[in-house]
C-alpha positions in Angstrom: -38.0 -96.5 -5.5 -39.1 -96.8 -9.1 -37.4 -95.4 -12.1 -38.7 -92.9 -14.1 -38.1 -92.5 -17.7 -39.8 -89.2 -17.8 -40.4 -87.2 -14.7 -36.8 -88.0 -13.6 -36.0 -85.1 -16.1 -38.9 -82.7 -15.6 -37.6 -79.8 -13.7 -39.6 -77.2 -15.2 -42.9 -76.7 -17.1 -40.2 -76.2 -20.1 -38.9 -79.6 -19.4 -42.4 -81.1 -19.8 -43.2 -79.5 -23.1 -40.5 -81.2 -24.5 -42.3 -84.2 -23.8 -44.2 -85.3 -27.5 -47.7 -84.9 -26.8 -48.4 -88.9 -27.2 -46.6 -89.5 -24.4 -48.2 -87.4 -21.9 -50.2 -90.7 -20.7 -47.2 -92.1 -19.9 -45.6 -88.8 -17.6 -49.1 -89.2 -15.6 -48.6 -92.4 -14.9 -45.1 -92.0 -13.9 -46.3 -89.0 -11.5 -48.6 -91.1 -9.7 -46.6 -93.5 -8.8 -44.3 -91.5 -7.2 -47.2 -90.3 -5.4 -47.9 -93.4 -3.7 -44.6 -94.0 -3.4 -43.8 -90.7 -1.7 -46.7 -90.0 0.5 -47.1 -93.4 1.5 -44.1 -92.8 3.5 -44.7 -89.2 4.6 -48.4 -88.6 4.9 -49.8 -85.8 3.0 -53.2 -85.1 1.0 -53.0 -88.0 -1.5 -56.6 -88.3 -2.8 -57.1 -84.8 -4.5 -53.9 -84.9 -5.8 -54.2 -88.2 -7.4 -57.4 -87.4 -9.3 -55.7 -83.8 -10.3 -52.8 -85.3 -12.1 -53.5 -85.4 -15.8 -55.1 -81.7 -14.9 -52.0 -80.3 -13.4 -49.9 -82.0 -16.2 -51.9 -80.9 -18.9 -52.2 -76.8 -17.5 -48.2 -76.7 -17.5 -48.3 -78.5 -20.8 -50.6 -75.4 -22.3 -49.7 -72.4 -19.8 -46.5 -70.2 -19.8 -45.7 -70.5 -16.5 -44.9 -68.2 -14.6 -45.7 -65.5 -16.9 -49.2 -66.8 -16.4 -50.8 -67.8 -13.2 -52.7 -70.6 -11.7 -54.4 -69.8 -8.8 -55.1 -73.2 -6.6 -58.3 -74.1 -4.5 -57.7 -75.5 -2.0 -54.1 -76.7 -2.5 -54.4 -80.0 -2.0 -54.7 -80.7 -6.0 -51.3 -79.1 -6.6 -48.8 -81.9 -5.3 -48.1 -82.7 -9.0 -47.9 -78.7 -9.7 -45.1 -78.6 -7.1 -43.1 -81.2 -8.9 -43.5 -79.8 -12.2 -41.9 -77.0 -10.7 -38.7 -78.2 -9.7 -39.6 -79.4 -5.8 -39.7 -83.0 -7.0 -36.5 -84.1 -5.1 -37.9 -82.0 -2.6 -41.3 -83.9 -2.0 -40.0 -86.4 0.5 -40.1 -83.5 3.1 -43.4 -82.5 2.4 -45.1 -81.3 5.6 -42.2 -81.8 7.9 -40.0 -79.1 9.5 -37.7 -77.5 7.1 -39.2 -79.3 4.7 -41.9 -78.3 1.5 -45.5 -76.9 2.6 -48.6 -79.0 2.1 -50.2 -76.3 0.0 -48.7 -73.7 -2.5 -46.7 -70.9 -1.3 -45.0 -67.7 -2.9 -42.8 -68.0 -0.1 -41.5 -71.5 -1.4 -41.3 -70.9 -5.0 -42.2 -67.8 -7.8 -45.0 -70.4 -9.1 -47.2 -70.1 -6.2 -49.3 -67.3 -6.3 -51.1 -67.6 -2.7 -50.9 -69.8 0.7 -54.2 -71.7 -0.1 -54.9 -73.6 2.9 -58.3 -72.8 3.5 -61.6 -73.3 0.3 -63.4 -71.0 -1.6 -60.6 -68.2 -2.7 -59.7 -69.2 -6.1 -61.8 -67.3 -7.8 -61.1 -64.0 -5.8 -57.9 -64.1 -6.2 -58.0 -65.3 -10.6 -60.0 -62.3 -10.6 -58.0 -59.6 -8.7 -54.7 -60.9 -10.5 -57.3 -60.5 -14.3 -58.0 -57.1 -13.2 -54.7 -56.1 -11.9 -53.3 -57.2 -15.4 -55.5 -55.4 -17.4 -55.3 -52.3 -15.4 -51.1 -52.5 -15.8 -51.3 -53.4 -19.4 -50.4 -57.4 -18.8 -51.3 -60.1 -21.3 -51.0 -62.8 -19.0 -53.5 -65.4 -19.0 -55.5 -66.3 -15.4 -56.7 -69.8 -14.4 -58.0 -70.4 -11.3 -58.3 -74.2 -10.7 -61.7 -74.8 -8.2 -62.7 -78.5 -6.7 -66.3 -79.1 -6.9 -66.7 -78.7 -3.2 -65.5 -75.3 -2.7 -68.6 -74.2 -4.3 -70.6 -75.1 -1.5 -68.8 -72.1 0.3 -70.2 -68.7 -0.2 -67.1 -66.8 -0.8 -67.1 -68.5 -4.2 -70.1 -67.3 -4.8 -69.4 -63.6 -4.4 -66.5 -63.8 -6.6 -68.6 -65.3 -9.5 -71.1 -63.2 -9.1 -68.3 -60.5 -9.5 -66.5 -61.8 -12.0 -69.4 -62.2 -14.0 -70.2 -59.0 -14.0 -66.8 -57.4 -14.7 -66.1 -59.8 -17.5 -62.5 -60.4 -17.3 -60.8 -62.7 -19.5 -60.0 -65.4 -17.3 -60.8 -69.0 -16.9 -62.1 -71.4 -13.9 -61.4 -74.8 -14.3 -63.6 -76.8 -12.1 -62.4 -80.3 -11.0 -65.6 -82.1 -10.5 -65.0 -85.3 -8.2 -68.0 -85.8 -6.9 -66.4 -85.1 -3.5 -64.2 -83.2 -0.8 -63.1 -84.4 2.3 -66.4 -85.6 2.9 -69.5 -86.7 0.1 -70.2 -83.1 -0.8 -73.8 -82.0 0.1 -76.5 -79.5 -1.0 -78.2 -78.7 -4.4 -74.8 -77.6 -6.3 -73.2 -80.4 -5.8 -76.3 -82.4 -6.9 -76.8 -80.4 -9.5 -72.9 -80.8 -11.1 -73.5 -84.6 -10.2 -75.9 -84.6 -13.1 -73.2 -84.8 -15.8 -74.3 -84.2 -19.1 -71.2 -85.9 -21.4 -72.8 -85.1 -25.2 -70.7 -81.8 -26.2 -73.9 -81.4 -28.5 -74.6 -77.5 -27.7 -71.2 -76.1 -27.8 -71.1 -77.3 -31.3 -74.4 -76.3 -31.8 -74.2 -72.7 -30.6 -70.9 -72.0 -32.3 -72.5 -73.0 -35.2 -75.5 -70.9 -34.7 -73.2 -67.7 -33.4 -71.2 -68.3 -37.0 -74.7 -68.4 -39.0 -76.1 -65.0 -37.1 -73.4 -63.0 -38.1 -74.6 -63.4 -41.5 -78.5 -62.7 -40.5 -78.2 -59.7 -37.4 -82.1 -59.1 -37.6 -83.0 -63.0 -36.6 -80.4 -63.0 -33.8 -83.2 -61.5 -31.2 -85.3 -64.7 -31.8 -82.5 -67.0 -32.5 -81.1 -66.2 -28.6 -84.7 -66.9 -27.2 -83.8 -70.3 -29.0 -80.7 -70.9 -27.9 -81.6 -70.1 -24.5 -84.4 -73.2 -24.8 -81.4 -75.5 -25.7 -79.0 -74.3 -23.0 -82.4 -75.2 -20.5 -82.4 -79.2 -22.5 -78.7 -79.9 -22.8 -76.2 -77.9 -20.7 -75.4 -78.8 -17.3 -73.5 -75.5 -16.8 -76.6 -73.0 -17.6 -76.1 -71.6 -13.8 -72.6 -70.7 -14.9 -73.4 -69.2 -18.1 -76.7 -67.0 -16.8 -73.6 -65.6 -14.0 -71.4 -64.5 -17.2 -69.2 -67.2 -18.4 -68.8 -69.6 -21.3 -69.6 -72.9 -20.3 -67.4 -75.5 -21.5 -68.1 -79.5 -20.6 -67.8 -81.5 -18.6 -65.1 -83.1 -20.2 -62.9 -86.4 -19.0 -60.3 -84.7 -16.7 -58.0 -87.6 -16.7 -57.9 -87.9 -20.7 -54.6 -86.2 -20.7 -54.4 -85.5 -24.5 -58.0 -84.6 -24.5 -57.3 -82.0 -21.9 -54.2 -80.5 -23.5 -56.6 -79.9 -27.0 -59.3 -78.5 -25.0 -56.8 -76.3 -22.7 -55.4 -75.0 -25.5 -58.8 -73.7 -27.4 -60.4 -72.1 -23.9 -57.7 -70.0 -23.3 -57.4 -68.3 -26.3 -61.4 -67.3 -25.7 -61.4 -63.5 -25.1 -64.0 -63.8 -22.2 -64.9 -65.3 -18.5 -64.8 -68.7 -19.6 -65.6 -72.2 -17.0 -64.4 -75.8 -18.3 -65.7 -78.2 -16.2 -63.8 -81.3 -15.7 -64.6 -84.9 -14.2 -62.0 -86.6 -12.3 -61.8 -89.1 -9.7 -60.7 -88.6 -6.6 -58.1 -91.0 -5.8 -57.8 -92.0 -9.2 -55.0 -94.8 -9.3 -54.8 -95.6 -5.7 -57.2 -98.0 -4.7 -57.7 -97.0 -1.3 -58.0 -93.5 -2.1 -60.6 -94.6 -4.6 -62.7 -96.5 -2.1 -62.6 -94.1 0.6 -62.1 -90.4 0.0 -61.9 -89.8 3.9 -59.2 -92.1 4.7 -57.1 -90.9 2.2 -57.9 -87.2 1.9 -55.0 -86.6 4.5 -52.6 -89.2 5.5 -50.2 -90.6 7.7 -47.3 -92.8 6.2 -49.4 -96.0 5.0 -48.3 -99.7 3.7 -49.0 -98.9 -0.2 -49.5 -103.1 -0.6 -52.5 -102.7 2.0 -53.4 -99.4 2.6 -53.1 -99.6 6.4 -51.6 -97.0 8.5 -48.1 -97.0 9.7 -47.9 -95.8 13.2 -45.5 -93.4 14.9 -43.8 -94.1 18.1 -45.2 -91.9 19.4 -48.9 -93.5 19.0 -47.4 -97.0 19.3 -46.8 -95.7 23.1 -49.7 -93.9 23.1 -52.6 -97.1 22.2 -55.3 -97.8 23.8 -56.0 -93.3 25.0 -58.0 -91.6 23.2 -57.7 -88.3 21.8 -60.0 -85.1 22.5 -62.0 -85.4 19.2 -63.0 -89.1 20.3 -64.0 -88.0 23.8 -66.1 -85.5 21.9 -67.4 -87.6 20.2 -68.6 -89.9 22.5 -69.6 -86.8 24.8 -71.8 -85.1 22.2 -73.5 -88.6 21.1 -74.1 -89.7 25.1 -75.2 -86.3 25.8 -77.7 -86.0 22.5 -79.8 -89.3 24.1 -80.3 -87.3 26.6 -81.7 -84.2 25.3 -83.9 -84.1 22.0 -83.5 -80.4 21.2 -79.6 -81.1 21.0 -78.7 -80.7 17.4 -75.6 -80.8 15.4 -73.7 -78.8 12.6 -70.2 -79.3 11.0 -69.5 -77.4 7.6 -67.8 -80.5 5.6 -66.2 -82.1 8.3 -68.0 -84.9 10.4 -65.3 -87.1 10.5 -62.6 -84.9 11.5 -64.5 -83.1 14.3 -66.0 -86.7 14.9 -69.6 -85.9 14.2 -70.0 -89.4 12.4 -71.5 -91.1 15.0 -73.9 -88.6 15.9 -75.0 -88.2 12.5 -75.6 -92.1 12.4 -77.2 -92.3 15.0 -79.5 -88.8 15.1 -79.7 -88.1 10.9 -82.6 -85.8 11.3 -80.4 -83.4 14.2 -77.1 -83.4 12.0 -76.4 -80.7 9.8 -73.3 -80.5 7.4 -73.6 -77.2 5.6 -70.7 -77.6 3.3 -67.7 -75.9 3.3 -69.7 -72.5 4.8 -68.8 -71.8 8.3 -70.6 -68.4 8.1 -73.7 -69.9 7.6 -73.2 -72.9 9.8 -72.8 -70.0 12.9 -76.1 -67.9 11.4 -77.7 -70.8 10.7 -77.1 -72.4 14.1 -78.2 -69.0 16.2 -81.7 -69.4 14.3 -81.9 -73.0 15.8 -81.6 -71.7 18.8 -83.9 -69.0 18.8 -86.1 -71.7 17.8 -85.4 -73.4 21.1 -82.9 -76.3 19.8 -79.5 -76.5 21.7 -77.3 -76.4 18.7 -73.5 -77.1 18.8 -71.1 -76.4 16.1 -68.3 -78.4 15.9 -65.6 -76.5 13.6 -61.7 -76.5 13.9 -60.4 -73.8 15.5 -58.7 -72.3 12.2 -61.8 -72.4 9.9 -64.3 -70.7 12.9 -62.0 -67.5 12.2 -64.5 -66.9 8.9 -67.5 -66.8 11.3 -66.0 -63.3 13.2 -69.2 -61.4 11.9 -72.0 -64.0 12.3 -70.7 -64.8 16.1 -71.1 -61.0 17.0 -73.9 -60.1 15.1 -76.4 -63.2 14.5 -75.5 -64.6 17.7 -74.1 -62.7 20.5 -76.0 -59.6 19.6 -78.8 -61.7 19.6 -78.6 -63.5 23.2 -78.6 -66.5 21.3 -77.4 -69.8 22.7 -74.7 -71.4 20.6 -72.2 -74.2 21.7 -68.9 -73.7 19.8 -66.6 -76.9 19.7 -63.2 -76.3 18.0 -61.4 -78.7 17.2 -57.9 -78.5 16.2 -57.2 -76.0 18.7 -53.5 -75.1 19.3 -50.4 -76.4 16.9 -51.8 -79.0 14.4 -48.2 -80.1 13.3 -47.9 -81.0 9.2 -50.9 -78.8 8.3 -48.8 -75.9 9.7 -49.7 -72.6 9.4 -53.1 -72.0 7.6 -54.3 -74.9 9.8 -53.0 -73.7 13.4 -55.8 -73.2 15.8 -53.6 -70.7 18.4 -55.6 -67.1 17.7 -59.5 -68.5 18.9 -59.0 -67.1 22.9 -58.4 -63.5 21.0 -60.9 -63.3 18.3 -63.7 -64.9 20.6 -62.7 -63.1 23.8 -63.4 -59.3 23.0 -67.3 -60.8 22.9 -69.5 -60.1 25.4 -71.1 -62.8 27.5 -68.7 -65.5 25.6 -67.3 -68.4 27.6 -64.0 -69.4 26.8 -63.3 -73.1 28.2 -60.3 -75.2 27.8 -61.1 -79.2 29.0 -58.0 -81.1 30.3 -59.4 -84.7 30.1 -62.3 -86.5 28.2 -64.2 -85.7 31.7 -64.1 -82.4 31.8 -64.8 -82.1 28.2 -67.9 -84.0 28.9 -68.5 -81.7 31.6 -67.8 -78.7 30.1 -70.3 -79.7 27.4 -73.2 -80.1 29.7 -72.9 -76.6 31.0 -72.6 -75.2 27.6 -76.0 -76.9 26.1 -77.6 -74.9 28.7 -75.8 -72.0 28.5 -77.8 -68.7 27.3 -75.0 -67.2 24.6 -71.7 -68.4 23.3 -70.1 -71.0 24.8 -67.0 -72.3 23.2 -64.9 -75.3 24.0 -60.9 -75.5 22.9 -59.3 -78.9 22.3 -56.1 -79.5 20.5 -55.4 -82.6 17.8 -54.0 -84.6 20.2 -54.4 -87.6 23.0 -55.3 -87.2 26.3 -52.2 -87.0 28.3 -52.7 -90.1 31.3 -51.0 -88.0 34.0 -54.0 -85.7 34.2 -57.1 -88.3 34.3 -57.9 -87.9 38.1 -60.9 -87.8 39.7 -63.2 -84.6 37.9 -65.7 -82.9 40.2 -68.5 -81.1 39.1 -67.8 -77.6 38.5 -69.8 -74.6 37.3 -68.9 -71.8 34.7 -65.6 -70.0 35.3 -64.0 -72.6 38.4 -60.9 -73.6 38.3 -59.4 -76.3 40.7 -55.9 -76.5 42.6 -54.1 -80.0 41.4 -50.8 -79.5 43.4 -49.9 -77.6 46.2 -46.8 -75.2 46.6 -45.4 -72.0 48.1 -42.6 -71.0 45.5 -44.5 -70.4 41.8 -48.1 -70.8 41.0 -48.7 -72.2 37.3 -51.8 -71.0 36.0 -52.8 -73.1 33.0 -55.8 -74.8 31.0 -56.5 -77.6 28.6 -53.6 -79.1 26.5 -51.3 -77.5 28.7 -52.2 -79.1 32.3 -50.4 -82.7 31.7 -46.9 -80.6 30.7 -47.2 -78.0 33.8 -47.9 -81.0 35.9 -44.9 -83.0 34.7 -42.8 -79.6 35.0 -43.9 -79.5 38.6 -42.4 -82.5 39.5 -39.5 -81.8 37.6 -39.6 -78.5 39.6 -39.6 -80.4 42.8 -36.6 -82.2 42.1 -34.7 -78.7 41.8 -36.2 -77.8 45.6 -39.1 -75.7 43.8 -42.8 -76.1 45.1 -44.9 -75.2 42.3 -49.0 -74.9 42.7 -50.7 -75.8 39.9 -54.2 -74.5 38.8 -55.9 -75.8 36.1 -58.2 -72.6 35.6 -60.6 -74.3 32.7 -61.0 -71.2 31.7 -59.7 -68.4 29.8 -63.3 -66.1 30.0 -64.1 -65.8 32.4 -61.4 -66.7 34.9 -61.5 -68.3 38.5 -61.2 -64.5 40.3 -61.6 -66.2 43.6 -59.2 -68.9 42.8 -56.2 -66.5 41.6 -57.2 -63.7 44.2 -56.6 -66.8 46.2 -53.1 -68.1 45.0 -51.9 -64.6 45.0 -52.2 -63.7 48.3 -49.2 -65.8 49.1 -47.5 -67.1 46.3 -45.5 -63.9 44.6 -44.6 -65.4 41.6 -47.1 -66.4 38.7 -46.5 -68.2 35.5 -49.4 -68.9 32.7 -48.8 -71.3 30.4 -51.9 -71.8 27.4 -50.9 -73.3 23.7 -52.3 -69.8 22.0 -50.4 -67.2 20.7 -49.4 -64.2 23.6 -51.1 -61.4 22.2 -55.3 -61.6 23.5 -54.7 -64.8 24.7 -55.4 -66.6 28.5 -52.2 -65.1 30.0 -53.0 -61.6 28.9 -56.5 -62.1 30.4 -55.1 -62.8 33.8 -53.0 -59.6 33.8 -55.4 -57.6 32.9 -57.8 -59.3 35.9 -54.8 -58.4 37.9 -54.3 -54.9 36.5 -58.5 -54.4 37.0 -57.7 -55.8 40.8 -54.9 -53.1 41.3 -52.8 -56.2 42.1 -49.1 -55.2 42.3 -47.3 -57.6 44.6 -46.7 -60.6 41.9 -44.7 -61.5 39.6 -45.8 -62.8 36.2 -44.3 -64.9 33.3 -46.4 -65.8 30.2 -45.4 -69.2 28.7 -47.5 -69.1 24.8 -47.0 -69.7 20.7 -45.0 -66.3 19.7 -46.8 -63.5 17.4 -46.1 -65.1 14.4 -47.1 -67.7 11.7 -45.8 -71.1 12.4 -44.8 -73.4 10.0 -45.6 -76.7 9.7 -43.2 -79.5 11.5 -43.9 -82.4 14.2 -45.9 -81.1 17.1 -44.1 -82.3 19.4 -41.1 -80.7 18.2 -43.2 -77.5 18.2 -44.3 -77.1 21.2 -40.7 -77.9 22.4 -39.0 -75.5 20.5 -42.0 -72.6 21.5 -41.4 -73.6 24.9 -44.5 -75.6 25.8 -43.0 -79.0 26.6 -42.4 -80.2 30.3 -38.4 -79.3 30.0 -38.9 -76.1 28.7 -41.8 -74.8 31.2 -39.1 -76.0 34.0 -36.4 -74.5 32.4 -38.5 -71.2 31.7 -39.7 -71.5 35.4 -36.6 -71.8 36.7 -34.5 -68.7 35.0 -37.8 -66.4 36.0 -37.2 -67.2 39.5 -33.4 -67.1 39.6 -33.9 -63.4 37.2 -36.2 -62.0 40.3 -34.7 -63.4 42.9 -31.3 -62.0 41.8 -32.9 -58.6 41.4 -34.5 -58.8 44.7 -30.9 -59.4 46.1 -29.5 -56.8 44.4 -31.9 -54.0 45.1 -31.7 -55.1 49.1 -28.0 -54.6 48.8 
């Protein structure tokens, strides 16, 4: 590991102010090289972070934290905030249990203000904390720090419109990089693209403001002018017609240059914007070239830029994971059908929409980070008689609750739902866990609720759902395809489950991720003298009625096991079909994720420790039979 002259003594924004101004330059440098050095070995968001160094140096250079507060969007940028803070010797645990959050926290440290995993709520929350100060009789100063493609979400939107209008003193610093995870799309980001670098109106309107103090009865014609300018040289006008003063764009990684203008912006009594200019990556030539590879990584050679690879995917080479089999599903499937269309809001290559956009540009949509209007948008496909299918992780479909019920369902509109990232998702941990989808989309009426086990069934599964007349959503984790469960798939319509083992003592109910782990706890069942039946029931709405009426007319005792959490979730749906059925003579034992945030960690480890791994559905198996059986005993005595 390198050693650092500087950084190896900055434990505190205090620390860094002691730092002469000349030699910030030199304390960037330094941090981002222990960026490469660090992440390269633990994975982590290291694009946004690079090109946010000199930013993050040069707010805790200028700001009195943590009197005042920095409010982050989306996170990702804040690596270098977390060190300045005094996680530094703290970063090589980044992401992994036990170890530091990928995003700010409160929980972790008095510098955080929020748990920004998801876009778009930086300037919310800036201006609840500006209005909450002024309201208590604070002087703190509010900065909420907002990459270029959060504003193509529309919660951003609201707040400026908000903010403008309530005229808080408070200042959005937008990091303009061009990009996000993906090129950014739509007319805002084409609009900042056009980057105007002459500061030649700020002068000139501070100049003019100076001059009209002197002369009040020209001002009325002197605004008309200034207006006329703002139209010729300002690339921020949208910004100042919503209520703020527009400052840049300025060079975000001219440390020194930052610090100067920092310093002057916040002591403006007023809404104010600075736009800065970075670049993503900056530093890291891989990051540099491609913002997608290096947005969030695994451990990766720093001399070459390729990825390490786990032991776990060294044994796992040559399957493919569910997002692959998607992939390949919805591309096969779209040459097939010309009214099949496409929409992702900012991530194509994550919910592996890249090759259908190659291959079908004028039926791909990426919206931008705006999965509200990706799901209102894609209901007014349909009712224009295209077969649209939304692919959107699990986590980030939760800001769609409204537009599902009312633009769609209400509306008997078809919409396909693919969610991606469905279940534990490991280092992202808890804003990024996919385990509450079964319960927010299962109160709908008419919605199907699938779970595929292998690339065939998701193929399958998206077949019937093209076709289907409402909702129709498909669940699938981050994760390979587990080879135990690739057996011959037969055709199956909505709501059928199938019987993959046979056996008198326990029925295990289960779908999706969790069909290779209840068929390896079978045979370890088996091995204990314990016959276990194994259904894999597809899915959770609606359920195989026939199939359990089926099992529980001679099997007694019943175990569901679904990576969700318990509460609303596939387990609680089958007791409630059994409740409906008056069905007292079973048993039941609900294997799921407990009814609480999980933190982020290994996956593997995770679903071990929540009791979702082979050994632990055995184990759980076997203490609910021996608990029963011994109270059967009993009571007979």
């Amino acid at each position: 590991m390198t050693n650092y002259l500087y950084i190896s003594r900055i434990n505190s924004p205090e620390d860094l102010k002691k730092v002469p101004l000349s030699q910030l330059p030199k304390v960037c440098e330094e941090y981002r090289t222990f960026l490469i050095e660090t992440i390269s070995k633990t994975g982590g968001h290291l694009g946004a972070s690079l090109g946010a160094v000199e930013l993050n140096v040069a707010l805790h250079y200028v700001l009195d934290l943590p009197t005042d507060r920095i409010c982050w969007d989306v996170g990702h940028q804040a690596y270098v905030h977390k060190m300045i803070t005094g996680r530094r010797d703290r970063m090589q645990t980044i992401r992994q249990g036990e170890g530091l959050s990928g995003f700010p926290s409160p929980f972790e440290s008095s510098y955080d203000q929020f748990i920004v995993g998801h876009a778009c709520t930086a300037i919310s929350q800036a201006l609840g904390l500006a209005v909450g100060r002024d309201l208590l009789g604070g002087t703190e100063r509010v900065v909420a720090v907002v990459g270029d493609g959060s504003l193509t979400g529309g919660l951003a939107y609201e707040a400026l419109n908000n903010a403008g209008h309530l005229k808080k003193r408070m200042t959005i610093v937008l990091n303009d990089n061009e990009m996000s995870i993906s090129k950014n799309v739509g007319a805002i980001s084409k609009y900042l693209n056009k980057v105007i670098t002459n500061p030649l109106y700020n002068r000139i309107r501070d100049e003019v403001d100076r001059q009209l103090k002197r002369f009040p009865r020209v001002r009325r014609f002197a605004d008309y002018s200034l207006e006329s300018l703002k139209h010729l040289l300002v690339p921020g006008l949208m910004f100042e017609e919503l209520g703020f003063r527009y400052f840049g764009p300025i060079d975000g990684h001219d440390v020194i240059g930052l610090v100067e203008t920092l310093k002057k912006v916040l002591n403006f009594n007023d809404s104010c914007l600075l736009h800065v200019v970075t670049q993503k990556g900056k530093g890291c030539i891989f990051a540099e070239q491609d913002e997608e590879k290096l947005h969030g990584v695994t451990p990766f050679d720093v001399r070459t830029g390729e990825k390490i690879k786990s032991p776990v995917e060294v044994k796992k080479e040559g399957e493919i994971t569910y997002t692959q089999a998607f992939s390949k599903a919805i591309t096969q499937i779209a040459r097939e059908d010309e009214k099949v269309v496409a929409i992702t809001a900012a991530m194509p290559s994550g919910t592996g929409l890249s090759q259908f956009a190659r291959e079908f540009p004028e039926r791909f949509f990426d919206v931008g980070i705006a999965e509200q209007h990706a799901v209102t948008f894609a209901a007014a496909l349909a009712k224009r008689g295209l077969k649209p299918v939304c692919a959107i992780y699990s986590t980030f479909l939760q800001r769609s609750q409204d537009q599902l019920i009312h633009d769609a369902a209400l509306q008997h509109l078809n919409l396909t739902l693919c969610m991606d990232r469905a279940g534990l998702v490991g280092a992202d941990g808890a804003t990024h866990n996919g385990v509450f989808d079964i319960s927010y989309l299962g109160h709908i009426p008419r919605t199907v609720i699938s779970a595929p086990k292998d690339d065939a069934e998701l193929y399958h599964l998206l077949k019937l759902a093209i076709d289907y007349p409402h909702i129709f959503a498909i669940r699938y984790p981050r994760a390979f395809i587990a080879g135990q469960v690739k057996m011959p798939t037969q055709l199956f319509q909505i709501g059928e489950g199938e019987v993959l083992t046979e056996g008198d003592d326990v029925a295990i109910f289960t779908l999706g991720s969790m069909v290779g782990p209840s068929l390896e706890a079978s045979e370890m069942l088996a091995r204990e003298g314990i016959h276990a039946s194994v259904c894999n029931l597809r899915f959770a709405k609606p359920l195989d009625e026939s199939l359990i009426l089926e099992r529980t007319r001679k099997i007694r005792f019943i175990v569901t096991v679904e990576e969700h959490v318990f509460t609303g979730g596939f387990g609680s749906k089958v007791l409630e079909f059994l409740e409906q059925k008056e069905i007292r003579n079973v048993q039941v034992k609900r294997i799921a994720l407990p009814d609480e945030f999980i933190e982020h960690g290994s996956r593997e480890k995770q679903l071990d420790h929540y009791g979702l791994s082979a050994s632990k559905i055995t184990e759980t198996t076997l203490q609910f039979l021996k608990r029963l059986t011994l109270f059967e005993h009993e009571m007979r005595s």
